[in-house]
N, C-alpha and C positions, 0 to 999 in steps of 0.2 A: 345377889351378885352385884352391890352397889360397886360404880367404878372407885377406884383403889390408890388416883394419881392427881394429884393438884389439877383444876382447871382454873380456866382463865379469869374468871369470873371470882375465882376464890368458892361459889358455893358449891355444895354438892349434888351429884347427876340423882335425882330419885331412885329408889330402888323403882326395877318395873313392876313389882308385886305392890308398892304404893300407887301406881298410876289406877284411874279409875278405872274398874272395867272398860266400859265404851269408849276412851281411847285406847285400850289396848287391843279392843275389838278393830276398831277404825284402821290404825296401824298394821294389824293382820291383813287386810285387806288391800293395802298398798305396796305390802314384801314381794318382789325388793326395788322398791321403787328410790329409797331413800338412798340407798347404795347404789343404785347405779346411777343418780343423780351426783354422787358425788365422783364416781368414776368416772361418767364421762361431762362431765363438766357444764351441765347442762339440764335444763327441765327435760326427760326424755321421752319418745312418744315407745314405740316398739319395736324393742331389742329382739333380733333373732336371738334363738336359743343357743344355737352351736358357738355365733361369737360371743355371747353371754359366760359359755362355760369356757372358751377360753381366753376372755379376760378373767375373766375371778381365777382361772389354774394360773396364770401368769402374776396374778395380785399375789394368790397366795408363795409363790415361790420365793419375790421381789419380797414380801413381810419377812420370813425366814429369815435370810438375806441381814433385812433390817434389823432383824433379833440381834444377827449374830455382832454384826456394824457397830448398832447404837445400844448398847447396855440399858440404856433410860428408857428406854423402846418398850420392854419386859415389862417394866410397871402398868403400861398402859392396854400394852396388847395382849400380856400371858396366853394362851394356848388361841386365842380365838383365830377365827379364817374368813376371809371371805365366801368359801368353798360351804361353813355353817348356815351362813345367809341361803346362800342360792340355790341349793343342794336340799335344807331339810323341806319335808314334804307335809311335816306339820304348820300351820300357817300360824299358828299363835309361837312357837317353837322358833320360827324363824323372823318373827318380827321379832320378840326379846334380844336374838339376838343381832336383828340389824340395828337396836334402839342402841345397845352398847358398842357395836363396835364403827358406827358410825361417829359417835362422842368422841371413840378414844381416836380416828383418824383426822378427826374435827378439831381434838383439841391438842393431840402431837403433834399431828402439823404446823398450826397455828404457831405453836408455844417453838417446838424446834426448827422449823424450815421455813419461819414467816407466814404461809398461806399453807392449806389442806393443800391446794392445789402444787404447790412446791413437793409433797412428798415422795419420796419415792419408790413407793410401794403401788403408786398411780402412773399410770401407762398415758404421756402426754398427746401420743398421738389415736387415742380415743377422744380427746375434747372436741366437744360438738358433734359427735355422730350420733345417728339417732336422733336428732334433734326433735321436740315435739312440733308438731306442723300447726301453725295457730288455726284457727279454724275460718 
């Protein structure tokens, strides 16, 4: 399931079946850390669960949304959801797919909105909550 859509960089995202095991193990271990770092805008410490599920039902709604809006959206995002990340209860399952669909909001944003953080499939008034607590 290599990504499918021009990145910024010009090269292309690995497939995850190339990543070495022990990153992909490592990764496992952090789902969904990577996504919700990029939701709320922030290193994050611990996200209650209930508003956890319903930012990603509100992400996934706002994606839809997107589909319909931006036609160039489709190449990058095809079926995937935020709801896949935070929802599957397989933990290798759901790092695969926080690895890609973190890229394609990384690098649509980027390429279409200027910053990930401009998109609008991300709910601005989550930035910085949860913030991680330095120790």
């Amino acid at each position: 399931m290599a990504a499918q859509y021009p990145r910024e960089d010009g090269r292309t995202l690995p497939d995850w079946s190339d990543l070495p095991l022990d990153t992909r193990e490592h990764l496992a271990t952090q789902t969904p850390y990577r996504l919700q770092t990029i939701m709320y805008a922030t290193n994050v410490g611990e996200v209650p669960a209930d508003h956890f599920a319903a930012a990603v039902a509100d992400a996934d709604r706002k994606l839809r949304q997107l589909l319909t809006d931006e036609p160039a959206a489709r190449q990058y995002f095809g079926d995937m959801a935020f709801a896949g990340v935070a929802h599957e209860t397989d933990p290798m399952v759901a790092a695969e797919r926080e690895y890609y669909l973190c890229d394609a909001l990384i690098e649509y944003g980027n390429q279409h909105h200027g910053s990930v953080w401009n998109l609008p499939v991300l709910n601005r008034d989550l930035y910085g909550q949860f913030k991680e607590q330095s120790q």
